[in-house]
C-alpha positions as CSV (number, residue, x, y, z in Angstrom):
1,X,-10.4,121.9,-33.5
2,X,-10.5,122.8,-36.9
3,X,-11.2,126.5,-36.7
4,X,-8.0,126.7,-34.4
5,X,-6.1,124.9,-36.2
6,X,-7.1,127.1,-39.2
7,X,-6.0,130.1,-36.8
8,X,-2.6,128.6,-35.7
9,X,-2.1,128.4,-39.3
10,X,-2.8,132.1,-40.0
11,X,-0.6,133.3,-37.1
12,X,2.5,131.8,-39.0
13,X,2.1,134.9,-41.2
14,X,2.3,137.2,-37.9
15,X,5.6,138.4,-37.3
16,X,7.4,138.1,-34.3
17,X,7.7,141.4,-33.3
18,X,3.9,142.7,-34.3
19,X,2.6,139.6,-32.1
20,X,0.3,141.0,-29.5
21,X,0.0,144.0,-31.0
22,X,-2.7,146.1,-29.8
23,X,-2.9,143.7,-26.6
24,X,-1.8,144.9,-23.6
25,X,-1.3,141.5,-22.0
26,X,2.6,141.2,-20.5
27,X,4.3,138.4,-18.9
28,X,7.1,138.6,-15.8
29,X,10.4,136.3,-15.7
30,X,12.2,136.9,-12.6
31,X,15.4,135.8,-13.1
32,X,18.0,135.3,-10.0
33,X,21.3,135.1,-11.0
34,X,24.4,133.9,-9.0
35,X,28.2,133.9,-10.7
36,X,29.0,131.6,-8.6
37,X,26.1,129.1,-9.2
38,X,28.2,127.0,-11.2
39,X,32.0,125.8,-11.1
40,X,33.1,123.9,-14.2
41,X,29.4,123.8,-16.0
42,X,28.6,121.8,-12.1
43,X,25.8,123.2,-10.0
44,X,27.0,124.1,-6.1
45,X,24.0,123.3,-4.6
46,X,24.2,126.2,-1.5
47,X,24.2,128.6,-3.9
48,X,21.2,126.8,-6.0
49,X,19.5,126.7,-2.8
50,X,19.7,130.3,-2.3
51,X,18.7,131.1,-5.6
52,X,15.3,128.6,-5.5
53,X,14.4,130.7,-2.8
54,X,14.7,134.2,-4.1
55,X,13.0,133.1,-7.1
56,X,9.9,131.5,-5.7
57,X,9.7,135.0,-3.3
58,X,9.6,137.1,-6.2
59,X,7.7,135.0,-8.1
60,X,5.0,135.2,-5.2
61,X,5.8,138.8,-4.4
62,X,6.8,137.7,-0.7
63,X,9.4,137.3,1.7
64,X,7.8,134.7,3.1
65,X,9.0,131.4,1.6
66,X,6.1,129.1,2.8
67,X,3.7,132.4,1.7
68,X,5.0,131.9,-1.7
69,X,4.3,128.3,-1.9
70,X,0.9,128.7,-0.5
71,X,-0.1,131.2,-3.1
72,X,0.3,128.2,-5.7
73,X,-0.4,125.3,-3.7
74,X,-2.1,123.9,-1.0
75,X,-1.4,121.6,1.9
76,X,-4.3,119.3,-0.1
77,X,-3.0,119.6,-3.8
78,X,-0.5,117.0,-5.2
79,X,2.4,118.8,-6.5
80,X,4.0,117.5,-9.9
81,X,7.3,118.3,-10.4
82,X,7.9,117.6,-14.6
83,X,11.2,117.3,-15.4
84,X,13.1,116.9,-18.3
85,X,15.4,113.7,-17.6
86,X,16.2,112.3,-20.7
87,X,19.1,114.5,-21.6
88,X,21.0,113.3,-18.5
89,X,21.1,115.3,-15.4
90,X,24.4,117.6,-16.5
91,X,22.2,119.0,-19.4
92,X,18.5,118.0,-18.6
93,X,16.7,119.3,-15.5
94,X,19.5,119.0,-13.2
95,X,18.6,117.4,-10.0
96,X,20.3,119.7,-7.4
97,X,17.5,121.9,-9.2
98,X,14.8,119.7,-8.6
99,X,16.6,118.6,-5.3
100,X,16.5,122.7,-3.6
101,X,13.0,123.3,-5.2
102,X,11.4,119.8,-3.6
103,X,13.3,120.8,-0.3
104,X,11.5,124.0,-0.2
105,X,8.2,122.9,-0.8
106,X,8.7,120.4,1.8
107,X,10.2,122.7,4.3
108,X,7.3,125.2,3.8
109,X,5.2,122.5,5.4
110,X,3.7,120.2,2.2
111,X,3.7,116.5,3.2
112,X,6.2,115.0,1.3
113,X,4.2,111.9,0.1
114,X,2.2,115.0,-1.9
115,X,4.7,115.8,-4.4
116,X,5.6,113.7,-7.8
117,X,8.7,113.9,-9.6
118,X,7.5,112.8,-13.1
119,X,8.7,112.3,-16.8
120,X,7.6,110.6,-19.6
121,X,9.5,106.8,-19.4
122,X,11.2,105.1,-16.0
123,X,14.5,104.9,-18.0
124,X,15.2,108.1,-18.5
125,X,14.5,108.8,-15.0
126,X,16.5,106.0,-13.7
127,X,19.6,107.0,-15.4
128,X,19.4,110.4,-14.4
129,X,19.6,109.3,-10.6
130,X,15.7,110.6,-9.5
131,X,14.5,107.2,-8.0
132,X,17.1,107.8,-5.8
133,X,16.6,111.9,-4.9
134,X,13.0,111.0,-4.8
135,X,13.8,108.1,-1.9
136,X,16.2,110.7,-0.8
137,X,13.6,113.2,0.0
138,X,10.9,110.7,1.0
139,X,8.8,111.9,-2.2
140,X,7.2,109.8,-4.9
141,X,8.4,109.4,-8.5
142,X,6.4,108.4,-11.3
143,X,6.7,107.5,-15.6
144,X,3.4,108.7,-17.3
145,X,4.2,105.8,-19.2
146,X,3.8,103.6,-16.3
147,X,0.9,104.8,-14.7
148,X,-1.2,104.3,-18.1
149,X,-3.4,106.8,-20.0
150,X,-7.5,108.2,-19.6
151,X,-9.7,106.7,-21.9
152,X,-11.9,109.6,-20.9
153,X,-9.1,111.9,-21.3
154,X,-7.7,113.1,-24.7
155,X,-6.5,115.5,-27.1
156,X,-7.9,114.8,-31.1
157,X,-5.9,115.2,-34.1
158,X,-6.5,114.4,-38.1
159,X,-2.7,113.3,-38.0
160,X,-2.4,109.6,-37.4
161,X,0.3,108.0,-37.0
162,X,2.1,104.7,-36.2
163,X,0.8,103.3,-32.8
164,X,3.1,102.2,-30.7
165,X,3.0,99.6,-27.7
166,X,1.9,101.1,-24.8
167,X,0.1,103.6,-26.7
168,X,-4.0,103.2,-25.2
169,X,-5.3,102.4,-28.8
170,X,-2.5,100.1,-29.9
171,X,-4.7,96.9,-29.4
172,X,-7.2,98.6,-31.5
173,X,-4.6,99.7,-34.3
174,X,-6.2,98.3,-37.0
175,X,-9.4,100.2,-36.5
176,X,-10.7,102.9,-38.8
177,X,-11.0,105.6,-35.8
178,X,-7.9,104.3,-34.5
179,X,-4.8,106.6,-34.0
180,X,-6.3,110.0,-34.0
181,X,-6.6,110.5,-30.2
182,X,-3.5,111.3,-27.7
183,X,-4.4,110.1,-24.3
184,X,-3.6,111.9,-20.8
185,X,-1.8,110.4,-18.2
186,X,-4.1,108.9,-15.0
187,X,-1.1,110.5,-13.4
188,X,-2.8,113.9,-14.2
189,X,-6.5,113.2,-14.4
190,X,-6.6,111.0,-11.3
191,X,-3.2,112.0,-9.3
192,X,-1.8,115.0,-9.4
193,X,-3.6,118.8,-9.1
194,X,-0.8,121.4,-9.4
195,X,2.1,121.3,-12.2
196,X,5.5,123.0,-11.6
197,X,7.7,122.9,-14.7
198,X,11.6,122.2,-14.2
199,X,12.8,122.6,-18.2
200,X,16.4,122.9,-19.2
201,X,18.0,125.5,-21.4
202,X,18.3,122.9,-24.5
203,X,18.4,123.6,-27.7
204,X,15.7,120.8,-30.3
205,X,16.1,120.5,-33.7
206,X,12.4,120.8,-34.1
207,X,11.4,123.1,-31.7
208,X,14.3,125.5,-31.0
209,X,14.5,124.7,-27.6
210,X,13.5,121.5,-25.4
211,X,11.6,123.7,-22.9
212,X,8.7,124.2,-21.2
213,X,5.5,124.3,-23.4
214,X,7.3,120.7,-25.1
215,X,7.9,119.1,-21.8
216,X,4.2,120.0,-20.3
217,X,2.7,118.1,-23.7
218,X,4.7,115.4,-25.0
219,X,5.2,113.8,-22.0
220,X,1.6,114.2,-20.1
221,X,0.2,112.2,-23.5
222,X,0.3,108.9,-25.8
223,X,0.8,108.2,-29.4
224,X,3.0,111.4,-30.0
225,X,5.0,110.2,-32.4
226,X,2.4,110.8,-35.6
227,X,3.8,114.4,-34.6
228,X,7.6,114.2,-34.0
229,X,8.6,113.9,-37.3
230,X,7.9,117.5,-38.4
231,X,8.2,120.2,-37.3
232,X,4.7,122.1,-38.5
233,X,2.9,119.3,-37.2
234,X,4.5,120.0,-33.9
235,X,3.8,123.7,-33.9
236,X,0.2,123.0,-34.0
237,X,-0.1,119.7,-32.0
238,X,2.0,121.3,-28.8
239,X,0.0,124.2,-27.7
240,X,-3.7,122.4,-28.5
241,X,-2.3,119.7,-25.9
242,X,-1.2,122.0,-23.9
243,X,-4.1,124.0,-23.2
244,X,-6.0,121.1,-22.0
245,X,-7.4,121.1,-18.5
246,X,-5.4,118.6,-17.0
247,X,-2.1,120.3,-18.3
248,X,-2.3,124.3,-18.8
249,X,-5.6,124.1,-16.1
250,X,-2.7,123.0,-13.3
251,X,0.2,124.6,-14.0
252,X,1.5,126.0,-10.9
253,X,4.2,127.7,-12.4
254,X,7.3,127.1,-14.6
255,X,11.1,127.3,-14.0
256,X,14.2,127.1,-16.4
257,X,17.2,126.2,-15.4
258,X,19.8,128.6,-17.3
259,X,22.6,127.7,-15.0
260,X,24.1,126.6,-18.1
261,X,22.7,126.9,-22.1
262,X,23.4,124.2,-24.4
263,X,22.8,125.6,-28.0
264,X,23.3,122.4,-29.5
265,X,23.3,118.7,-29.5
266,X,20.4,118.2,-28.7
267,X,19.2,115.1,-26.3
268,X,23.5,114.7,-26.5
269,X,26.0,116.1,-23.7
270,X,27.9,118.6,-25.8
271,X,29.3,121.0,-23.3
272,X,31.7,122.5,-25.9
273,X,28.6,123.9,-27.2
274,X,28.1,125.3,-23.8
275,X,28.0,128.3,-21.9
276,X,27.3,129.2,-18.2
277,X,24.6,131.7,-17.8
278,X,24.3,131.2,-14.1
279,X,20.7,131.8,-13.8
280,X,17.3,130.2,-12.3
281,X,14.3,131.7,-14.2
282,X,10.9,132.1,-12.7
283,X,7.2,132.5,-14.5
284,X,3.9,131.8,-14.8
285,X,4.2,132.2,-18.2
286,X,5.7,129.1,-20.0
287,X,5.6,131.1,-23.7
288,X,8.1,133.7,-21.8
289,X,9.9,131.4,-20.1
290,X,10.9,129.6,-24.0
291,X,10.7,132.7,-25.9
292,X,13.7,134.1,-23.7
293,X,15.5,131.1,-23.7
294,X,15.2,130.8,-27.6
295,X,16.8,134.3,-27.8
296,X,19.6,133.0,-25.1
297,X,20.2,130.0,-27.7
298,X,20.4,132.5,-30.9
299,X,23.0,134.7,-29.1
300,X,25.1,131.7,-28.2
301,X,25.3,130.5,-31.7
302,X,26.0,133.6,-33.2
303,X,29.2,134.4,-31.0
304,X,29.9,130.5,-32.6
305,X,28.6,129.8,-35.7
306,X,28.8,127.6,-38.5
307,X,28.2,128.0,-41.9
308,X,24.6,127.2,-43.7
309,X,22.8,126.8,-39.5
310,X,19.3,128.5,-40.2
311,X,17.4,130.5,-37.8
312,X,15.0,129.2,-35.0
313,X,11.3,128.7,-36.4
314,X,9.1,130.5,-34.0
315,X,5.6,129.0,-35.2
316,X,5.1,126.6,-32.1
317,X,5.6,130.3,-29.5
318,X,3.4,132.6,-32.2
319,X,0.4,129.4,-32.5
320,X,0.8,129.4,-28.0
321,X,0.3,132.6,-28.0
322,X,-2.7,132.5,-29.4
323,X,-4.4,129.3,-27.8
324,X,-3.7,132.1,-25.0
325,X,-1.1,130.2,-23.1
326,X,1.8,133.0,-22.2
327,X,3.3,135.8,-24.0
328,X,5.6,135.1,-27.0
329,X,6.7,139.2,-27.8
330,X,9.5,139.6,-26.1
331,X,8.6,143.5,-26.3
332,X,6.0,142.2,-24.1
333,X,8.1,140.3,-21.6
334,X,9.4,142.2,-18.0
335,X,12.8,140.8,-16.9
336,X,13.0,141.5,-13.1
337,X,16.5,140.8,-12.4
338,X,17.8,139.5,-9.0
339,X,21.8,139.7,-9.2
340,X,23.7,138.1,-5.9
341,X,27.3,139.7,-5.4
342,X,29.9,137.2,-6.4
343,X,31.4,135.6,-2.8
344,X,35.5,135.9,-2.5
């Protein structure tokens, strides 16, 4: 841990364009795109629906939706949809999103009782309506919160921080190894085998964007707050965790919803610092999946500015990139583009 950490360190120095240089590794994002996905920053979910399916086609290079699906997952695997639910479902995963990708998982013949919609705590999920879709759809829905953490199961820091309840080691708090170890959800380790990422074009304070490689780690483990408070610390922490087994080792495959891109505010519903990109973006590389959206959140703010906002740290992309999770040049990254003619 400490010779990577050591290495995440040195890749700070590396900048953003030279990283990768001399590797010939590239990442795809298809991208479907619809004008008419959204009317007044709200999703129209025939068009959504549409749009799911040309991207998991591409994604799979088929025409065949249920080949597509099989190419990730079997009839066997439990699929985990993560979603991102605490932002509220107008600027967090939104669930017609969710609702179109579920429905075509389903339709392509997985049982339903085989896919998980999951997030970090049942509140969040609650007020963002996915008890209900999950009822809806006849799927399950699950808080890794809820369902508890591995004590066989974790990711090892020097950080420690405050434990808090819930957290696996808070009983043992006062303990001298206490506090150094972020458990994994039983949800992962015991439940589910395949991962499909459903992030949100967000913008974090932290991390530049509230995307995929944050939603696959801070959710899936405990005692995570020793690492919220700064950023660096999060820049390291986040792609270690993520290359565990249960997380990177079952990732299906991510997808961002860019229907609309919220440059700021945060966890907060500011649509005035909003625009409507009208797109669904598909990957199996999370680093290219954020990395674009990060350059989709710059561009926003620059047509917008204000005075003394600094530039998005790239530290947490440059230290993923090399853990070997994804691609973080963006000289590096194909954009296959799937346009739909607007409708009269």
């Amino acid at each position: 841990m400490a010779i990577r950490s050591l290495a995440c360190a040195l890749l700070l120095l590396v900048p953003l364009g030279l990283l990768g240089a001399g590797d010939d590794r590239r990442a795809t994002v298809h991208v479907v795109e619809d004008l008419d996905a959204t009317r007044s920053f709200e999703p129209v979910e025939p068009v959504v629906r549409d749009m799911v399916q040309r991207g998991i086609q591409a994604l799979a290079r088929t025409n065949d939706t249920r080949a597509a699906w099989r190419r990730f997952a079997s009839p066997k695997d439990v699929v985990g949809f993560r979603i991102c639910s605490a932002p509220g479902p107008v600027t967090g995963s939104r669930p017609i999103v969710v609702r179109a990708l579920v429905q075509s998982l389903i339709s392509a013949g997985h049982p339903p009782r085989q896919i998980v919609l999951w997030d970090k705590r049942a509140s969040d999920m609650i007020l963002a309506g996915y008890p209900k879709l999950a009822d809806e759809l006849g799927i399950r829905w699950a808080a890794t919160e809820e369902v508890g953490w591995d004590p066989d199961r974790s990711y090892e820091n020097a950080t420690v921080g405050r434990l808090l309840i819930g957290d696996l080691e808070y009983s043992r708090r006062d303990r001298a190894e206490s506090g150094k170890r972020s458990h994994v959800s039983k949800l992962l380790t015991r439940d589910v085998t395949k991962i499909v990422l459903v992030t949100p074009l967000l913008n974090h304070n932290h991390l530049g964007l509230n995307g995929q490689l944050a939603n696959l780690s801070l959710g899936a483990v405990d005692n995570t707050l020793r690492f919220e408070q700064e950023s660096w610390r999060l820049a390291e922490a986040i792609p270690e965790i993520c290359a565990l087994d249960d997380l990177f080792g079952k990732l299906a495959f991510g997808v961002s919803d860019a229907l609309l891109c919220q440059y700021r505010g945060e966890d907060r519903t500011l649509l005035h610092y909003a625009v409507a990109l009208n797109e669904l973006r598909f990957s199996t590389d999370p680093v290219a999946l954020d990395v674009l959206g990060i350059r989709d959140i710059e561009r926003s703010r620059a047509t917008h500015p204000i005075d003394g906002e600094k530039p998005i740290k790239m530290d947490l992309y440059f230290n993923a990139a090399l853990q070997e999770l994804g691609v973080a040049n963006t000289n590096l990254i194909d954009v296959a583009r799937i346009r739909t003619a607007q409708r009269p």
